[in-house]
LOVEXZA-224101 format. One record per residue (C-alpha): residue number from 0; y, x negated, z negated. Coordinates in Angstrom, 2 decimals, padded with zeros to 5 digits. Example, Ala and Ser with C-alpha at 12.3 -4.5 7.8 and 13.67 -1.06 7.14 Angstrom:
BEGIN
+-------+---------+---------+---------+
! rovex !       y !       x !       z !
+-------+---------+---------+---------+
!     0 ! -004.50 ! -012.30 ! -007.80 !
!     1 ! -001.06 ! -013.67 ! -007.14 !
+-------+---------+---------+---------+
//
This chain:
BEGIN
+-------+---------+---------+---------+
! rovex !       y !       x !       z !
+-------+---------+---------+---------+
!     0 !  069.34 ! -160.25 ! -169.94 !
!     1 !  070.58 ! -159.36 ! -166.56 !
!     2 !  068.42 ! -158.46 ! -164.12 !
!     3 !  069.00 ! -158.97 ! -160.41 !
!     4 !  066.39 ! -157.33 ! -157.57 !
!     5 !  066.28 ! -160.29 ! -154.32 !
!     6 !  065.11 ! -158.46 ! -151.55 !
!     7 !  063.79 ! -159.95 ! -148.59 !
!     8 !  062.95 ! -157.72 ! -145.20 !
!     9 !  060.65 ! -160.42 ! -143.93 !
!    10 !  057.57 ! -163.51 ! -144.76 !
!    11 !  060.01 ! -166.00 ! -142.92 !
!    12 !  062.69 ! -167.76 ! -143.38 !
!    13 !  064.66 ! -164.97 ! -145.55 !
!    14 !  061.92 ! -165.21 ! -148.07 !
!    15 !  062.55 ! -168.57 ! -147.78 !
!    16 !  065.87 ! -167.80 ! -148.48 !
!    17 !  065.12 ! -165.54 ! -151.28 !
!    18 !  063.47 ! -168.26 ! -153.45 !
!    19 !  065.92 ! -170.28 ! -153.19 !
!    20 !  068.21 ! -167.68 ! -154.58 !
!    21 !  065.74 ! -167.26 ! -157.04 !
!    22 !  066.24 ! -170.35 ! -158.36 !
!    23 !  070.01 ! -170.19 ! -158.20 !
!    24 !  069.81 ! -166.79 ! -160.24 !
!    25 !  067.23 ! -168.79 ! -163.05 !
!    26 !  069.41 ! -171.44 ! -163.48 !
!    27 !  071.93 ! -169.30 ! -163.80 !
!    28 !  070.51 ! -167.75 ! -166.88 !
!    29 !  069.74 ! -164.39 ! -165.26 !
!    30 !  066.13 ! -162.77 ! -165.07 !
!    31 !  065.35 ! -162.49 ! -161.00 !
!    32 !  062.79 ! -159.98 ! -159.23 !
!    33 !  062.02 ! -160.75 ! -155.97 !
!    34 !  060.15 ! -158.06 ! -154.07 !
!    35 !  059.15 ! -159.01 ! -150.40 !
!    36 !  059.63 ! -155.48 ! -148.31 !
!    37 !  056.66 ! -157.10 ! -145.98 !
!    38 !  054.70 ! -156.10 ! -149.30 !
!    39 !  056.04 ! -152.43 ! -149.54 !
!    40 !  054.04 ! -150.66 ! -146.47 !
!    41 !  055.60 ! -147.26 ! -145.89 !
!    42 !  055.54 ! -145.20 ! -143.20 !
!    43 !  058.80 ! -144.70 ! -141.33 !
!    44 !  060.95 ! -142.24 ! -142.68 !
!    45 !  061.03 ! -138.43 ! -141.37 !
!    46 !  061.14 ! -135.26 ! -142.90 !
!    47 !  057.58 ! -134.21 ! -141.78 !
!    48 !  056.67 ! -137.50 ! -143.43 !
!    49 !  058.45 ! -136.78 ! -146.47 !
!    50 !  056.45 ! -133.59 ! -146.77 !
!    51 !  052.92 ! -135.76 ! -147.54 !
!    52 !  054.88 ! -137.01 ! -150.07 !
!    53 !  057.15 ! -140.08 ! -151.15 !
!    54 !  055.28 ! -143.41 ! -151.27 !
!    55 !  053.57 ! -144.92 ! -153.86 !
!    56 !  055.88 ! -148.50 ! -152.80 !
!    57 !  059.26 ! -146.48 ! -152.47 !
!    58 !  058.49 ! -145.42 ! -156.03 !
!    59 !  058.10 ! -148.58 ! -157.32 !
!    60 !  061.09 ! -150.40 ! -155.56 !
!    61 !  063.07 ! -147.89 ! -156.59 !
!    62 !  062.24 ! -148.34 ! -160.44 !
!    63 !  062.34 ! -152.05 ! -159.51 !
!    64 !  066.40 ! -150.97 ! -157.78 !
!    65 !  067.06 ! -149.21 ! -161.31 !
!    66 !  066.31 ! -151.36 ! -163.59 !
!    67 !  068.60 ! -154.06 ! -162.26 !
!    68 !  071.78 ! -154.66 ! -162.53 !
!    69 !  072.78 ! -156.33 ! -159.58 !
!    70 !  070.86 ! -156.92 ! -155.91 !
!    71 !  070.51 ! -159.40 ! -153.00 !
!    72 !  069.36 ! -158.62 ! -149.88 !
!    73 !  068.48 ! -161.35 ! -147.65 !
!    74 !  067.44 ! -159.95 ! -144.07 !
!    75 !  067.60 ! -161.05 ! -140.39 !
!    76 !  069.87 ! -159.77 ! -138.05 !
!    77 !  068.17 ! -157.39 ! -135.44 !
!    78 !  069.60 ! -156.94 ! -132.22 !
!    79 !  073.48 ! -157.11 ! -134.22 !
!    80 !  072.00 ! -155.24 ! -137.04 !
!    81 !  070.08 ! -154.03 ! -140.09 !
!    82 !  066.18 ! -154.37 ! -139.47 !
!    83 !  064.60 ! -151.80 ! -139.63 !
!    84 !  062.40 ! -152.31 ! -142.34 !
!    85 !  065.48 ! -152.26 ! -144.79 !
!    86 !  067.04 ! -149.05 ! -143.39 !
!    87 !  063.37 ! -147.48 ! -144.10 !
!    88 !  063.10 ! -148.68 ! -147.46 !
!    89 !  067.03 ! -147.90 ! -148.27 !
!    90 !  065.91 ! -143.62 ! -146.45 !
!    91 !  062.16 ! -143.93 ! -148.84 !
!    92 !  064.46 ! -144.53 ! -151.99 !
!    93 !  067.03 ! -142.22 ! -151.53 !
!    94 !  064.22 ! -139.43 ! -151.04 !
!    95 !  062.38 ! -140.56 ! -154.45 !
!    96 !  064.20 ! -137.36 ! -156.21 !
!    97 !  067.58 ! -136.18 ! -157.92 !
!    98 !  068.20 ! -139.19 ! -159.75 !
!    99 !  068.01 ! -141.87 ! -156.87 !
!   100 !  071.50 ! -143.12 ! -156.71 !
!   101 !  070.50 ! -144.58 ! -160.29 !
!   102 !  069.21 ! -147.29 ! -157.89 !
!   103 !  072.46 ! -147.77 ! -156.21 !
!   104 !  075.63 ! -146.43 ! -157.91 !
!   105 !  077.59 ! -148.83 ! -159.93 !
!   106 !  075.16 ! -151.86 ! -158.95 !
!   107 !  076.88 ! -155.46 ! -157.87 !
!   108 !  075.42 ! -156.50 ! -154.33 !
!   109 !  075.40 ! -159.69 ! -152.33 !
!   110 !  074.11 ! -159.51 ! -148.47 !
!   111 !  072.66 ! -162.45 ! -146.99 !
!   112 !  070.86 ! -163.82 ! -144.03 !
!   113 !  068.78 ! -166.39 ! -142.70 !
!   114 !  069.44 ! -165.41 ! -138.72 !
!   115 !  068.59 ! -166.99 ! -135.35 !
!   116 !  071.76 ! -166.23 ! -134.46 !
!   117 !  075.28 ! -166.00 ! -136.55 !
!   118 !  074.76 ! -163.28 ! -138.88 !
!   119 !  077.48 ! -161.79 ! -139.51 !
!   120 !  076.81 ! -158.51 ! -137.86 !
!   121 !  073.84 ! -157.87 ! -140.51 !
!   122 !  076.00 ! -158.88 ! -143.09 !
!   123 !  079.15 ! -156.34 ! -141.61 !
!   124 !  076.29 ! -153.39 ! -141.29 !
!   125 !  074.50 ! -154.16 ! -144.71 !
!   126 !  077.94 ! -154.21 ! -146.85 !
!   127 !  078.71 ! -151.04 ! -145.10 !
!   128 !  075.40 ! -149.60 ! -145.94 !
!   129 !  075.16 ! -150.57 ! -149.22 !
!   130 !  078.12 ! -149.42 ! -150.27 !
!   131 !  077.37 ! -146.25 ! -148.59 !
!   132 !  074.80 ! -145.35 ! -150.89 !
!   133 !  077.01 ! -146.52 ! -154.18 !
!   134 !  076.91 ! -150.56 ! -154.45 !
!   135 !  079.89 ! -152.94 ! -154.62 !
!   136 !  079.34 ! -155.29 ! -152.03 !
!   137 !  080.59 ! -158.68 ! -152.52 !
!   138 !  083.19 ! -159.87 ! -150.17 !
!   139 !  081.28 ! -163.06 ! -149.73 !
!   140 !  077.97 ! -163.37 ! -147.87 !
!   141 !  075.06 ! -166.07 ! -147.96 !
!   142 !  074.38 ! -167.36 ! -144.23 !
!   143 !  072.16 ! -169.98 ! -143.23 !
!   144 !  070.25 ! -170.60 ! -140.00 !
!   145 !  068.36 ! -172.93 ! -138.47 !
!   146 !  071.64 ! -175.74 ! -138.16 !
!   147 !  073.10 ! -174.49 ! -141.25 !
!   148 !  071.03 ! -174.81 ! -144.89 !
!   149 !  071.95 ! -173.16 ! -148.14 !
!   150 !  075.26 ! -174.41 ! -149.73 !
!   151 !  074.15 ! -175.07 ! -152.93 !
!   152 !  077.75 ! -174.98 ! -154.58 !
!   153 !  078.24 ! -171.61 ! -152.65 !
!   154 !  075.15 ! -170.56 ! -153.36 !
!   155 !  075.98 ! -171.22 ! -157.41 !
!   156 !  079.85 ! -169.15 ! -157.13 !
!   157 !  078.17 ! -166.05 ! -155.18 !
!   158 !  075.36 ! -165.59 ! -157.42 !
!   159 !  077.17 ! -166.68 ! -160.84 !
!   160 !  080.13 ! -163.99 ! -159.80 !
!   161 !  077.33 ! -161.58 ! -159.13 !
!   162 !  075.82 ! -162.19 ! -162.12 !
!   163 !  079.06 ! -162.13 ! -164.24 !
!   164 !  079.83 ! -158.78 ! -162.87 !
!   165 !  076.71 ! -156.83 ! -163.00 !
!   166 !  076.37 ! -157.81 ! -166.56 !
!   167 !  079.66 ! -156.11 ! -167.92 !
+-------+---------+---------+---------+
//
């Protein structure tokens, strides 16, 4: 069965967000982890923190990362960008040794957000992120906000073209 890792940077709304796309990826006859970053403490990346060692959490989401097959992110948009819990946990796993990019390379992603404002900058700095480190980045995003709820029809293409293509 495919797997597919939903990742949400925050408690809110984009966890919010996340079970409902865990529901979307059920139904769609896909097995879902959700893993709430908000739940994976780790200090902020630097070198001198890297020398005490990689964390225990960046460890784990990183087996979580490569043993799926495909990924959603759902995340805010912070100050036109990437929050910065996401761009920590993205530098923790690609420090977790040689065979990181096993968590990224070849792996289907979708970006979405759940933002006070549009969201499309998150979404522009995510896709370019992501496929920095080795996903394929859907061209289509998931964005809701406080005037705009989940599509569900949308919601049902993304996810069951996600799912189509991480499972070949």
């Amino acid at each position: 069965m495919t797997q597919i890792a939903i990742i949400s940077a925050t408690s809110g709304n984009n966890l919010k967000l996340a079970k409902e796309l865990q529901k979307v990826v059920t139904n769609a006859g896909a097995k879902p982890v959700l893993v709430n970053l908000e739940e994976y403490p780790m200090p902020v990346y630097t070198p001198p923190q890297e020398k005490s060692g990689v964390p225990e959490k960046a460890a784990e989401l990183t087996e979580i990362l490569s043993n799926s097959q495909g990924m959603i992110f759902c995340a805010p948009e912070y100050n036109g960008s990437i929050p910065p819990i996401v761009n920590n946990a993205i530098a923790w796993v690609s420090r977790t040794g040689s065979d990181w990019r096993g968590a990224f390379n070849d792996k289907v992603a979708v970006v979405g957000t759940h933002s006070g404002g549009g969201g499309l900058k998150v979404c522009q700095a995510m896709r370019q992120q992501l496929e920095h480190v080795g996903c394929t980045v859907l061209a289509r995003p998931i964005i809701t906000n406080n005037q705009k709820e989940l599509n569900p029809e949308s919601a049902d293409t993304i996810v069951g073209l996600l799912i189509r293509l991480a499972g070949k």
